[in-house]
C-alpha positions in Angstrom: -17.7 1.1 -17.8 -14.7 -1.4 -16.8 -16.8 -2.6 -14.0 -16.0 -6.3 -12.8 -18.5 -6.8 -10.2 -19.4 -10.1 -9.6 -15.9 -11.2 -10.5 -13.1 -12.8 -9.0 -9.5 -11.4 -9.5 -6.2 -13.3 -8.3 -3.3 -11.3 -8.3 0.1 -12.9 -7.7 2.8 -10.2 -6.2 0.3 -7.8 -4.3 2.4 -7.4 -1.5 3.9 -4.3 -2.9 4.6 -2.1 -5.3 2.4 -2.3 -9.0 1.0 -5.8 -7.6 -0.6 -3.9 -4.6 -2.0 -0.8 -6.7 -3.4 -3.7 -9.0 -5.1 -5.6 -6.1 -6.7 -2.5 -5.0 -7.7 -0.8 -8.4 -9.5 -4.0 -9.3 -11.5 -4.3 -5.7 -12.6 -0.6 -6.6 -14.1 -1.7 -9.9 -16.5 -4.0 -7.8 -14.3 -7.4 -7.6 -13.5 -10.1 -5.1 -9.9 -10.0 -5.3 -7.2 -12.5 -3.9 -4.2 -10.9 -3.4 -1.6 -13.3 -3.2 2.5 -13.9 -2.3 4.9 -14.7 -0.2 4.5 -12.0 2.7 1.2 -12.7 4.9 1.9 -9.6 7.0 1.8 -7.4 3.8 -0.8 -9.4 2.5 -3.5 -8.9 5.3 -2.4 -5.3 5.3 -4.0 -5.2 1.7 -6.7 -7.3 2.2 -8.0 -4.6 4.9 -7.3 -2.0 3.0 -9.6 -3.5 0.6 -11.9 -4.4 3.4 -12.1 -0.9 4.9 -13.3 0.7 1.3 -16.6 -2.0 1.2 -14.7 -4.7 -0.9 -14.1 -8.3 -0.6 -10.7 -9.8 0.0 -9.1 -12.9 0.6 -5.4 -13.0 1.4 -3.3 -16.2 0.1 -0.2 -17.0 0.8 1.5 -17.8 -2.2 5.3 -18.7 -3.8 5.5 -19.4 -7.2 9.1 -20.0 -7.3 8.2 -23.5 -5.8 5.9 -24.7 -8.5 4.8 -27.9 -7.2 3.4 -26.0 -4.6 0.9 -23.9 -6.1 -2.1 -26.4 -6.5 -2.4 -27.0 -2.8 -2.1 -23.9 -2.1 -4.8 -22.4 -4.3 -6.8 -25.8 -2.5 -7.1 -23.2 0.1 -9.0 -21.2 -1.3 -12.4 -20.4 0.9 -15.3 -21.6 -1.6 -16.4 -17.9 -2.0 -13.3 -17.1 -4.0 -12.6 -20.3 -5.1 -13.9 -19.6 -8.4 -11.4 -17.0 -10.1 -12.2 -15.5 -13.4 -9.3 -12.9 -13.7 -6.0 -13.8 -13.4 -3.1 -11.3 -13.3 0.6 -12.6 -13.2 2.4 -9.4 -12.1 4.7 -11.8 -9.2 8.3 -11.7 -10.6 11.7 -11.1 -9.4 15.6 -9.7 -10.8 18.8 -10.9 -10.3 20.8 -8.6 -12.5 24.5 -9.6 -13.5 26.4 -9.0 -17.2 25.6 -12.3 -18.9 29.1 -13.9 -19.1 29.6 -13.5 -15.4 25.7 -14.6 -15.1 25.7 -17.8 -12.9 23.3 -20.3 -13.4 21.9 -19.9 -9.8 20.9 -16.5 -11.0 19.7 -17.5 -14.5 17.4 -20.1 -13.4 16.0 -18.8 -9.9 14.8 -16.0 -12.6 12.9 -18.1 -15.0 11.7 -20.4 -12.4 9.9 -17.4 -10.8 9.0 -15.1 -13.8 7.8 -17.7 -16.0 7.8 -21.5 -14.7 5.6 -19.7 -12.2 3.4 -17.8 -14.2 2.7 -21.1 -15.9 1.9 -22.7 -12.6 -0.4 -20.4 -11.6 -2.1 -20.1 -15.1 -2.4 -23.9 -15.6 -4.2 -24.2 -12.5 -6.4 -21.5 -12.8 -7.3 -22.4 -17.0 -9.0 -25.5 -15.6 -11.8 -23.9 -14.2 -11.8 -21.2 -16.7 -12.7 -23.6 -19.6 -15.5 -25.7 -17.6 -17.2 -22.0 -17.1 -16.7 -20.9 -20.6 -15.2 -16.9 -19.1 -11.7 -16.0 -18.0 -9.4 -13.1 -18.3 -5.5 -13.9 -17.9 -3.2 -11.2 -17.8 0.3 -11.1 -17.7 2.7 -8.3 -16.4 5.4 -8.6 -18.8 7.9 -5.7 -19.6 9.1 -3.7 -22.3 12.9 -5.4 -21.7 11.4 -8.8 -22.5 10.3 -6.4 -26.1 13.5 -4.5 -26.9 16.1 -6.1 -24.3 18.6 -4.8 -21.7 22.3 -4.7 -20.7 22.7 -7.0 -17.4 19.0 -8.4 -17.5 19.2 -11.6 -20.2 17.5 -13.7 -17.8 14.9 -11.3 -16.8 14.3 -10.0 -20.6 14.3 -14.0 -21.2 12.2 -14.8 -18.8 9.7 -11.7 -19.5 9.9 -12.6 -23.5 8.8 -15.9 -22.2 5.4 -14.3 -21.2 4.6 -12.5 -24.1 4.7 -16.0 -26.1 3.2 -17.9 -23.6 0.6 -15.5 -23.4 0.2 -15.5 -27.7 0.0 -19.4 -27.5 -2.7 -19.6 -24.6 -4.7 -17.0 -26.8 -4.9 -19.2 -29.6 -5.9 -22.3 -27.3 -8.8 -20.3 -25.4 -10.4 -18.2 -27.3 -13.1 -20.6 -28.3 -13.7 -21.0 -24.7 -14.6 -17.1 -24.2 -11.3 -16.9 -22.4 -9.1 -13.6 -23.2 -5.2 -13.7 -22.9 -3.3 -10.7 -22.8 0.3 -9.0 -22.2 0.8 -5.6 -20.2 4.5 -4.7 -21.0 5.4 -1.8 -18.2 8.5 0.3 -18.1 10.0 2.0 -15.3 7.6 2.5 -12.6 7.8 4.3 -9.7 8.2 1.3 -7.0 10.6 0.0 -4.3 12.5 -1.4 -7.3 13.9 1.8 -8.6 13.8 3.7 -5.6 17.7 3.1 -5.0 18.2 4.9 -8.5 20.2 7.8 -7.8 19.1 11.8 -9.2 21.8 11.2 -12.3 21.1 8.0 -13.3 17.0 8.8 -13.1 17.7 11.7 -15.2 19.6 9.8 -18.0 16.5 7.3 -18.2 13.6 10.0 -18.0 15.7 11.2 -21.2 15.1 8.1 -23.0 11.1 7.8 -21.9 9.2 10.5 -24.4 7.1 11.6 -21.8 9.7 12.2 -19.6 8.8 10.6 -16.2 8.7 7.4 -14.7 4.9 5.6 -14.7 3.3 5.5 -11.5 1.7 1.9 -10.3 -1.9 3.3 -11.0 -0.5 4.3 -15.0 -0.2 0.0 -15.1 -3.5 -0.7 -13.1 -5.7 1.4 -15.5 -5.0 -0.8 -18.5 -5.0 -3.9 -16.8 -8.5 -3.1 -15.7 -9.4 -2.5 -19.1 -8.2 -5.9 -20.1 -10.1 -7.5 -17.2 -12.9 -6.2 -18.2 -16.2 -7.3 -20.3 -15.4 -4.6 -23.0 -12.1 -5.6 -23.8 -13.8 -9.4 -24.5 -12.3 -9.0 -28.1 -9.1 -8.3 -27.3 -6.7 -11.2 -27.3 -3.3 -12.4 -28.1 -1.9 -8.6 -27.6 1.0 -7.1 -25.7 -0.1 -3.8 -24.4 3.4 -1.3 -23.8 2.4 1.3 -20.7 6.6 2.4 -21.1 5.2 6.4 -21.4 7.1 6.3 -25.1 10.8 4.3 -23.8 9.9 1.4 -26.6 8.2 2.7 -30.2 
């Protein structure tokens, strides 16, 4: 079950962290996947990774904090891979300051990434969707865009942003046999909260029912699902992978 061979996957942010378990987990279900960001040298790194287990990948170069960008850059696409029926949006970024000191540098190079990008990316990639009547889009959202979070209004914003995005594109495609859906993760075991020091990990693990931190492979798992041919009736939903932290 949950295989996608014969598919294409582009997955925006695989340089690291939950973007580069995603990349990966998919290529082991069978697909062609394009892992794509800013870093080439990280890119390539999981592109042979991918390469050295029997799978197909293309690396791409990609920044979708400069929108007008993204259309020639997808143009680069080898014609192999140039047909992409799963998109995941997991590419996003945090600039973290209490809102009334919040500049506007900070506000908008996060909704310009998080969300102006994910529309990029997704308007590009619908096109093609559509004229072949199949496409899974996926967005990596999180549960602050859900319930909120002291310091983070323009990444909640900006992650909030998704979830409708994602609601609105459902309604629009779903006679196309085109599935949108939202992954909502909480905190996960990456670079990003690495810096968290012993007390301030304990205090969260109290507020997360299961009482640990996700690992990257805890967010692949559903996305898989959702990317998949069973979950073809599944649209318009916001999946929370947060181990219990939002109910």
């Amino acid at each position: 079950m949950f295989r996608l061979d014969g598919k294409t996957a582009l997955v925006t942010g695989a340089s690291q962290g939950i973007g580069r378990t995603l990349a990966l987990q998919l290529a082991q279900q069978g697909a062609r996947v394009i892992p794509a960001a800013r870093s080439v040298d990280k890119l390539e790194s999981v592109a042979e990774e991918i390469r050295s287990a029997g799978g197909q990948a293309h690396p791409l170069a990609l920044d979708i904090s400069q929108p007008g960008e993204i259309a020639g850059q997808l143009g680069e696409l080898p014609e192999e891979f140039a047909e992409i029926d799963i998109l995941v949006n997991n590419a996003g970024i945090t600039r973290d300051g209490l809102f009334a000191r919040m500049g506007l540098d900070q506000w908008e190079e996060v909704i310009n990434t998080n969300l102006t990008g994910a529309y990029a990316v997704t308007r590009e990639m619908v096109k093609g969707m559509m004229r072949r009547r199949y496409g899974r889009i996926i967005f990596v959202s999180s549960v602050v865009g859900l319930m909120g979070n002291p310091g983070q209004a323009n990444y909640a914003a900006s992650k909030a942003g998704l979830v409708g995005m994602s609601k609105s594109l459902a309604k629009e495609l779903g006679g196309r046999n085109i599935t949108v859906n939202v992954v909502a993760p909480g905190f996960v075991e990456t670079s990003m909260t690495d810096g968290l020091g012993d007390r301030v990990r304990e205090q969260l693990e109290k507020t997360i029912v299961v009482r640990r931190f996700g690992s990257p492979e805890d967010i692949a798992a559903p996305v898989i699902f959702l990317a998949s041919a069973e979950a073809g009736y599944i649209t318009g939903e916001v999946l929370n992978v947060s181990g219990g932290m939002y109910i």
